[in-house]
DSSP file (Angstrom, degrees, kcal/mol; ACC not computed):
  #  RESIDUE AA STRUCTURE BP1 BP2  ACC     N-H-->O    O-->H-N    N-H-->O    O-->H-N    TCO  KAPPA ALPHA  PHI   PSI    X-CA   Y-CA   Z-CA
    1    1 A X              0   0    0      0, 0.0     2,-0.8     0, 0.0     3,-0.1   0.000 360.0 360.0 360.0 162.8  -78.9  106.1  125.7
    2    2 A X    >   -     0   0    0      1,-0.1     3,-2.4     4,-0.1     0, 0.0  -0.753 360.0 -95.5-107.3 109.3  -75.7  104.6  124.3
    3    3 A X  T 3  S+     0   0    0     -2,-0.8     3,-0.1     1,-0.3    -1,-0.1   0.313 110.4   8.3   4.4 127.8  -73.3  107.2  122.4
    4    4 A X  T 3  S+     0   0    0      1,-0.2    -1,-0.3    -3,-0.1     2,-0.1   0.419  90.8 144.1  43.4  24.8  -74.0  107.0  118.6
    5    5 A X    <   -     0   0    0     -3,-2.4     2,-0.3     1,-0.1    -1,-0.2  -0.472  63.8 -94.0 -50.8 136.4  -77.2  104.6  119.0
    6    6 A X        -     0   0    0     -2,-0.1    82,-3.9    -3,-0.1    -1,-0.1  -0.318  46.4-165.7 -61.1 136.5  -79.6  105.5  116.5
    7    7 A X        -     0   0    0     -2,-0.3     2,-0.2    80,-0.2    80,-0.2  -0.316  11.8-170.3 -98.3-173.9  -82.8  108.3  117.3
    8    8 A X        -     0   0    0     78,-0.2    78,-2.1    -2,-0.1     2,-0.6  -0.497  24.9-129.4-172.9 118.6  -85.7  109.2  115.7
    9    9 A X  B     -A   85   0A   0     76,-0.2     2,-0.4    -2,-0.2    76,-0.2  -0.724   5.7-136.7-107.0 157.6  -87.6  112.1  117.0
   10   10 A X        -     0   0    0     74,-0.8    74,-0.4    -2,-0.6     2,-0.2  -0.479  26.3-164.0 -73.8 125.2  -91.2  112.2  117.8
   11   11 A X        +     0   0    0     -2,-0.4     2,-0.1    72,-0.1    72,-0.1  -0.779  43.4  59.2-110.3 163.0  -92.8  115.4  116.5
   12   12 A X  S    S-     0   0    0     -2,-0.2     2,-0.1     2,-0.1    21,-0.0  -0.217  93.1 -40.4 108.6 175.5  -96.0  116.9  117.5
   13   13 A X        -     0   0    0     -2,-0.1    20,-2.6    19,-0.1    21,-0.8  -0.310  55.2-160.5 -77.0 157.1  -97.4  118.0  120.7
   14   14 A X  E     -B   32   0B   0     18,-0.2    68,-0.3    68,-0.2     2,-0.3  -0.986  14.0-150.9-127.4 161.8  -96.7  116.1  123.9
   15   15 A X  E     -B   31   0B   0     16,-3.0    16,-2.3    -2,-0.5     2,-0.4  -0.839  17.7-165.9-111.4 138.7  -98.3  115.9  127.4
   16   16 A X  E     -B   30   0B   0     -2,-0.3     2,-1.0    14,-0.2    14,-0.3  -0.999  15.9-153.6-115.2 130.3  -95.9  114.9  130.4
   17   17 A X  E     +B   29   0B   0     12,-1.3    11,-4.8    -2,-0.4    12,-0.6  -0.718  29.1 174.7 -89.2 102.5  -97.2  114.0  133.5
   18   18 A X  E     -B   27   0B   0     -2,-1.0     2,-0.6     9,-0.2     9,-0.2  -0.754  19.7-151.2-114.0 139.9  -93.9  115.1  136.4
   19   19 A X  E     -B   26   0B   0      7,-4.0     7,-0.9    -2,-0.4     2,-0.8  -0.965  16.0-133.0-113.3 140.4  -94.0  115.0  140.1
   20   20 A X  E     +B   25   0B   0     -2,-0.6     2,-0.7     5,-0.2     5,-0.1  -0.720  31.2 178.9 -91.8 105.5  -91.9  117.4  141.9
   21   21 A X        -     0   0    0     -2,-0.8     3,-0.4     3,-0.5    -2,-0.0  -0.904  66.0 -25.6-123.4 127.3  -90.1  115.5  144.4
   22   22 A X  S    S-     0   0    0     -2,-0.7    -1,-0.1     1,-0.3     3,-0.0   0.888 125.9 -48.6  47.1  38.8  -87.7  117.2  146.6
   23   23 A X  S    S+     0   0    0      1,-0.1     2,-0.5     0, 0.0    -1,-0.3   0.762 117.6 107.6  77.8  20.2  -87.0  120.0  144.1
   24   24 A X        -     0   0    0     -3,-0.4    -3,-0.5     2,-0.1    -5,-0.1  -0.615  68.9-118.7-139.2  94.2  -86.5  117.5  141.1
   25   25 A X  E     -B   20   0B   0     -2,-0.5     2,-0.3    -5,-0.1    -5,-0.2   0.076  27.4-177.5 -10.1 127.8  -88.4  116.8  138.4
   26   26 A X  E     -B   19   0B   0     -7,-0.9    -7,-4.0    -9,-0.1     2,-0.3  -0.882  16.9-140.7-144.1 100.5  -89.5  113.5  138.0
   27   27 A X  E     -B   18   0B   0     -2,-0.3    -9,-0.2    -9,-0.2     3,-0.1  -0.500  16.7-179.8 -90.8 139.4  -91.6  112.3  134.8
   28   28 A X  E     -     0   0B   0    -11,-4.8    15,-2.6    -2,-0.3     2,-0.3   0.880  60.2 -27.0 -83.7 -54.2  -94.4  110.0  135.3
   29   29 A X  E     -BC  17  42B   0    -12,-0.6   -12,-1.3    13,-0.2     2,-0.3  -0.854  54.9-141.2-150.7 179.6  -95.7  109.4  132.2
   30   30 A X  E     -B   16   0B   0     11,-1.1    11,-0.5    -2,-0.3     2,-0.3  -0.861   2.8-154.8-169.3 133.1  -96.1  111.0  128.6
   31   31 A X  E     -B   15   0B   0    -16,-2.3   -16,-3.0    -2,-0.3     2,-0.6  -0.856  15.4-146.6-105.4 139.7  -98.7  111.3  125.6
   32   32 A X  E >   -B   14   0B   0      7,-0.3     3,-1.3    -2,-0.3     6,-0.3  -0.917  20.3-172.4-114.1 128.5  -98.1  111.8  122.5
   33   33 A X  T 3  S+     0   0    0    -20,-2.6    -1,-0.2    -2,-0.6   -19,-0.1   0.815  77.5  67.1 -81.9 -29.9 -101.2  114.0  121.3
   34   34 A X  T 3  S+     0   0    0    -21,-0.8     2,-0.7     1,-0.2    -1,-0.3   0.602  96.0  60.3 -80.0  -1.4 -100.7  114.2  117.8
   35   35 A X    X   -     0   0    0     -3,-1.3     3,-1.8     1,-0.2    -3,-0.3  -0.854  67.1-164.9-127.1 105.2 -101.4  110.2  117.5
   36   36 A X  T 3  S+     0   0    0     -2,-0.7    -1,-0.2     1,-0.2    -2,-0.1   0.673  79.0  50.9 -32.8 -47.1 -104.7  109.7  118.7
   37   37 A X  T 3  S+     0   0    0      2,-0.0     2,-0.3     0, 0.0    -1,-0.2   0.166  84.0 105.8-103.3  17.5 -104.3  105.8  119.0
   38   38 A X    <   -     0   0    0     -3,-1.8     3,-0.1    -6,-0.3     2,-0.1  -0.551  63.2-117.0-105.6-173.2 -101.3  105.5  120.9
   39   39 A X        -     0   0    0     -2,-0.3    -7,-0.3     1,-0.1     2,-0.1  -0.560  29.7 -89.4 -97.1 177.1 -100.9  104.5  124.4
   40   40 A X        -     0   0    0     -9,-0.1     2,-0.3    -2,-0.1    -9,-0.2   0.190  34.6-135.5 -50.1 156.8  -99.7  106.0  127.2
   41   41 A X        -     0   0    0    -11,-0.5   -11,-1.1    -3,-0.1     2,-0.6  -0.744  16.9-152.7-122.3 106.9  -96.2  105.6  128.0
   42   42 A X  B     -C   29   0B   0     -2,-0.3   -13,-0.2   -13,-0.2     2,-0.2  -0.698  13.2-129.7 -97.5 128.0  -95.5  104.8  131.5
   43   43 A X        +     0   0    0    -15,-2.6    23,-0.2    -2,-0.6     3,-0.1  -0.198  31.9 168.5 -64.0 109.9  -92.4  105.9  132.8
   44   44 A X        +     0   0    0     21,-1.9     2,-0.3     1,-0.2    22,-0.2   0.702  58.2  10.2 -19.9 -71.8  -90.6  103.2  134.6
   45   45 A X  E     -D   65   0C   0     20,-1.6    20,-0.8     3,-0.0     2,-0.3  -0.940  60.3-132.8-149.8 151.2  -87.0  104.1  135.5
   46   46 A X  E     -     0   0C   0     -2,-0.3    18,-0.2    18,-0.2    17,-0.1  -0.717  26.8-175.9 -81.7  54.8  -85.3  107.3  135.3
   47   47 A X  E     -     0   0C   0     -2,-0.3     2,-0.3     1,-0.1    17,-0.1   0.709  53.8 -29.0 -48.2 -24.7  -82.5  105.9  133.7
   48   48 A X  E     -D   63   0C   0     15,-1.1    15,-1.2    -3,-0.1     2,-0.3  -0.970  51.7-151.0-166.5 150.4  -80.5  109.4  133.7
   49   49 A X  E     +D   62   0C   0     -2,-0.3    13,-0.2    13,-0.2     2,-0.2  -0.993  23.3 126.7-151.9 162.5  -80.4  113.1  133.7
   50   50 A X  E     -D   61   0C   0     11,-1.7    11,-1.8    -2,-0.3     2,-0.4  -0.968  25.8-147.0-173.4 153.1  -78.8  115.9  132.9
   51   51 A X        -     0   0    0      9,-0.3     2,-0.2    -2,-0.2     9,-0.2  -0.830   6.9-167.0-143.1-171.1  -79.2  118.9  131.2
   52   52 A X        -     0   0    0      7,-0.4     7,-1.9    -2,-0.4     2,-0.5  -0.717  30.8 -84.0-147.7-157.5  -77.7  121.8  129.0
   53   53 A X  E     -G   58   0D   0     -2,-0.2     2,-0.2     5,-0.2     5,-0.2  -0.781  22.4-177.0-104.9 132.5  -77.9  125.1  127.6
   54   54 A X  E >  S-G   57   0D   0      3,-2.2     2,-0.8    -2,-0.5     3,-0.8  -0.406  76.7 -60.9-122.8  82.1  -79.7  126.1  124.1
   55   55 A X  T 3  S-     0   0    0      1,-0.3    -1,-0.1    -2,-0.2     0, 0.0  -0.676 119.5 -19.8 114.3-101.0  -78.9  129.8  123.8
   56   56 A X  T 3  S+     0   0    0     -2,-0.8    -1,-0.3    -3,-0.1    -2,-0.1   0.597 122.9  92.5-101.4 -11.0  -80.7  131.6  127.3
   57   57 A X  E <  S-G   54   0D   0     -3,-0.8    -3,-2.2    -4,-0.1     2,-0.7  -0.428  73.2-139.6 -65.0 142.8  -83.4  127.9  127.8
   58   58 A X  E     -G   53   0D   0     -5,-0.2    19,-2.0    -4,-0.1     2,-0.4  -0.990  15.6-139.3 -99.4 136.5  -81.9  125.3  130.1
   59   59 A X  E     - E   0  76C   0     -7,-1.9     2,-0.6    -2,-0.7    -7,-0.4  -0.762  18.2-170.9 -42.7  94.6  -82.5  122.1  128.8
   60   60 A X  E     - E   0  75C   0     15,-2.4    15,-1.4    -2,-0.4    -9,-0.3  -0.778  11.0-176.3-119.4 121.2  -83.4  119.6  131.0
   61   61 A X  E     -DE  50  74C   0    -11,-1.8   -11,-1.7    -2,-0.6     2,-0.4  -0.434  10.8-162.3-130.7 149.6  -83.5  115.8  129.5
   62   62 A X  E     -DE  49  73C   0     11,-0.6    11,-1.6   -13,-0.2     2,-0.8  -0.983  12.3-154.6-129.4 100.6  -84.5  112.2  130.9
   63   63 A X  E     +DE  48  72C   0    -15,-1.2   -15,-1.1    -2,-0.4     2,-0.3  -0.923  35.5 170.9 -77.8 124.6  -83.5  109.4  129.4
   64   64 A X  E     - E   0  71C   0      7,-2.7     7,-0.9    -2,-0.8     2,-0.6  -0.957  20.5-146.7-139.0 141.1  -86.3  107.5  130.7
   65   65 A X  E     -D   45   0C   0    -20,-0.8   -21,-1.9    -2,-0.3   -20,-1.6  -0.827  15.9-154.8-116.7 173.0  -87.5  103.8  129.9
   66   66 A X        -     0   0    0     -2,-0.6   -24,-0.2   -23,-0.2    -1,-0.1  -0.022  61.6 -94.4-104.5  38.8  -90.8  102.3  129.8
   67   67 A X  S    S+     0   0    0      2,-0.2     3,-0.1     1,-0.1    -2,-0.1   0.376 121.5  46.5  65.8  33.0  -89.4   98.7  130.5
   68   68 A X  S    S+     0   0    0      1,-0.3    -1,-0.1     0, 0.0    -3,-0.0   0.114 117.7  14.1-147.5 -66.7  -89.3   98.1  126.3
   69   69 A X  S    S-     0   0    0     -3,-0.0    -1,-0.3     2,-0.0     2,-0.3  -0.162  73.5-122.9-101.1-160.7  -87.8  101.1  124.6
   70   70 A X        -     0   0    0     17,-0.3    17,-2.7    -5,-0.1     2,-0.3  -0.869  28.1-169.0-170.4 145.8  -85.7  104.0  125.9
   71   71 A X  E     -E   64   0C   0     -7,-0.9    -7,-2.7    -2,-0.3    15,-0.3  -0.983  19.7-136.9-144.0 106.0  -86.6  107.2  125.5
   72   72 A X  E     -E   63   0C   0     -2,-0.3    13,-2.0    13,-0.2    -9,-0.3  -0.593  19.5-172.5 -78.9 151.2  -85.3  110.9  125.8
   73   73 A X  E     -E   62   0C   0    -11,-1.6   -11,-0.6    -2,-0.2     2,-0.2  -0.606   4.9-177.9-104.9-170.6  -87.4  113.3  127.1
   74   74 A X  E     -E   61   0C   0    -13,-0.2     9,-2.1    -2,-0.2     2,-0.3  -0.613  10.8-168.3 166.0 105.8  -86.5  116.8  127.1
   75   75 A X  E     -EF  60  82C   0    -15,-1.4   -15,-2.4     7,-0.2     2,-0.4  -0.915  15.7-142.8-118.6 156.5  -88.1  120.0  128.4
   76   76 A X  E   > -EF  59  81C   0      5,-1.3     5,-1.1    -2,-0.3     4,-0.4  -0.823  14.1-159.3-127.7 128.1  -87.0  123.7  127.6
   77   77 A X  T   5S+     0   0    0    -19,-2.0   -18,-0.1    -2,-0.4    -1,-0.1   0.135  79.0  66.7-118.9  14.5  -87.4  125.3  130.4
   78   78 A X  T   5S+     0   0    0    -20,-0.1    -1,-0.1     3,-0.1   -19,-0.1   0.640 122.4  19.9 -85.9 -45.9  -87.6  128.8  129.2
   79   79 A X  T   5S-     0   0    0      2,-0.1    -2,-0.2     1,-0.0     3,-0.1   0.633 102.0-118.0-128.2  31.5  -91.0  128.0  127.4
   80   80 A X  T   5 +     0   0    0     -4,-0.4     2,-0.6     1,-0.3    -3,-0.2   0.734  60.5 150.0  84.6  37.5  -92.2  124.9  129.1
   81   81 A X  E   < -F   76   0C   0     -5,-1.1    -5,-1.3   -68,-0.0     2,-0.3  -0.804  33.8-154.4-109.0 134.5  -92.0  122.7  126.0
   82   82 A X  E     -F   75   0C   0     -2,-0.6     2,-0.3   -68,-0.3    -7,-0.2  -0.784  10.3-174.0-104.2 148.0  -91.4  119.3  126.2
   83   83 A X        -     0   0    0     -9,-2.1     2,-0.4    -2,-0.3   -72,-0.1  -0.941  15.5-143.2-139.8 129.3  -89.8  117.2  123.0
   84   84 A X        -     0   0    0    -74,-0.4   -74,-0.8    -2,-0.3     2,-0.3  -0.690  11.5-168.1 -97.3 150.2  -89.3  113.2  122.9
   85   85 A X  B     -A    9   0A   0    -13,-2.0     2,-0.4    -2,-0.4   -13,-0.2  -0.852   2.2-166.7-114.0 143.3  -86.8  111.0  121.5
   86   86 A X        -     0   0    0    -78,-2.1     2,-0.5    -2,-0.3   -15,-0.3  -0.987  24.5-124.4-125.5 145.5  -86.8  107.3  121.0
   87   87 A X              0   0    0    -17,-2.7   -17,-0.3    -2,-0.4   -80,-0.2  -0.828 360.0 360.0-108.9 149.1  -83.7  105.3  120.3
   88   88 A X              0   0    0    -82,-3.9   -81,-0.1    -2,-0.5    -1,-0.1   0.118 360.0 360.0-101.6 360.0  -84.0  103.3  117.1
């Protein structure tokens, strides 16, 4: 995502769909549960990653697109929770 682009995050639960390739996370795809009528979003391109610390969790984040939008993902990997971002 581009430095000071506008976000909006999505709340509620999501499902990620990730393939472990060669020790690295990789998301496939992602629902967002709490809206019943939306689609799927299937992940494209990995545009980037990286992660960081939030107190003892590592972070680890995706910017990822689905060839329309662009999209953070984020999973806390102390309690397996995932949270999305969309840039505005």
């Amino acid at each position: 995502m581009i430095p000071g682009m506008e976000t909006i995050e999505l709340s509620g639960s999501v499902r990620v769909a990730v393939i472990i390739e060669r020790g690295r996370v990789v998301p496939r795809w992602f629902d967002l549960l709490d809206r019943p009528n939306a689609e799927r979003v299937q992940v494209k391109e990995v545009c980037y990653k990286w992660s960081h610390l939030e107190g003892a969790a590592k972070i680890l984040n995706f910017a990822v697109s689905d060839g329309v939008n662009t999209y953070r993902l984020s999973l806390n990997t102390l309690e397996f929770t995932w949270r999305v971002v969309v840039a505005d």
